[in-house]
C-alpha positions as CSV (number, residue, x, y, z in Angstrom):
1,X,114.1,97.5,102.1
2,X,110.9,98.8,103.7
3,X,109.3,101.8,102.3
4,X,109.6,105.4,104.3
5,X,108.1,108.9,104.9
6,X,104.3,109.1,103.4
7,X,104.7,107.4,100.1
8,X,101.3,106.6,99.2
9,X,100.9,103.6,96.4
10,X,98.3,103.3,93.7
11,X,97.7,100.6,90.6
12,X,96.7,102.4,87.2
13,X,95.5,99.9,84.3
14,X,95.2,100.2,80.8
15,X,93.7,98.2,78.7
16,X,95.5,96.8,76.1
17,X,93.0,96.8,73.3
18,X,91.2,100.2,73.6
19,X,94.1,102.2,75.5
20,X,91.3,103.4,78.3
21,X,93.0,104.2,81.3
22,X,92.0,104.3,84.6
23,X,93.0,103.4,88.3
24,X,92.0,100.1,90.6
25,X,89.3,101.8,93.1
26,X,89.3,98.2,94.8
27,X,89.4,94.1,94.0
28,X,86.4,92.3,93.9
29,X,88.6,88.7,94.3
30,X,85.6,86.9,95.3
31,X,84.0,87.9,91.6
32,X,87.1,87.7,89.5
33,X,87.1,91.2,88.9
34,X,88.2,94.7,90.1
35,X,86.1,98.3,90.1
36,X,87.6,101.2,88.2
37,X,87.9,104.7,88.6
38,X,89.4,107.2,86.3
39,X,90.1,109.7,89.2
40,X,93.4,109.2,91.1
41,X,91.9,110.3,94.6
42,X,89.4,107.8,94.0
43,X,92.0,104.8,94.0
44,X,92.4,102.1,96.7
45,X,96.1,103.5,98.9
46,X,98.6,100.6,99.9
47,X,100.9,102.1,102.3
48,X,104.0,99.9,100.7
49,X,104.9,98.8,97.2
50,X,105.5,95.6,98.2
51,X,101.7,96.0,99.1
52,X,100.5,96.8,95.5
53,X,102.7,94.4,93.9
54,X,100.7,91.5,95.8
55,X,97.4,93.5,94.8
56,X,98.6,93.0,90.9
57,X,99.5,89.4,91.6
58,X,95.7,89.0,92.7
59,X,94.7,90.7,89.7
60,X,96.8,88.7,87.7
61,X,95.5,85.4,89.6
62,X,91.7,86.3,88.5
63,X,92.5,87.0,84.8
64,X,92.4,90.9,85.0
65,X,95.8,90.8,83.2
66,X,94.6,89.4,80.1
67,X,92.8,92.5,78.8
68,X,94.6,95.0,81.0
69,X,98.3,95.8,81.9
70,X,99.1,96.9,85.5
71,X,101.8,99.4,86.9
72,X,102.3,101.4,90.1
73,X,102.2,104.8,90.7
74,X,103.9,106.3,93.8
75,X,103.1,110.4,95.3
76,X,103.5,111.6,98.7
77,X,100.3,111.0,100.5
């Protein structure tokens, strides 16, 4: 089922030892890591959620799960 309207996707981490949280600004998979921002505007948009899922699967892929745990957030863009 493909996503409708404006529904505008974003990737909040937290890491699992200090609690920080924050949002994925973009990926860096190249480097094997990803650049933070703690303001929600400020976090890279994926138009579906199918989109962000494969975004954590990358993040997952360069070890960024280890210290962090990903989920989704969805608002109307």
């Amino acid at each position: 089922m493909s996503d409708s309207g404006n529904r505008i996707y974003i990737i909040k981490w937290i890491n699992k030892y200090s609690n920080e949280v924050g949002y994925v600004r973009y990926i860096k998979e190249e480097k094997k890591h990803f650049v933070n921002t703690y303001d929600r505007s400020d976090a890279e948009k994926y138009r579906t959620k199918e989109k962000a899922e494969m975004a954590i699967d990358v993040l997952n892929q360069i070890g960024e799960g280890k210290m962090n745990q990903f989920s989704i957030e969805c608002y109307l863009g």
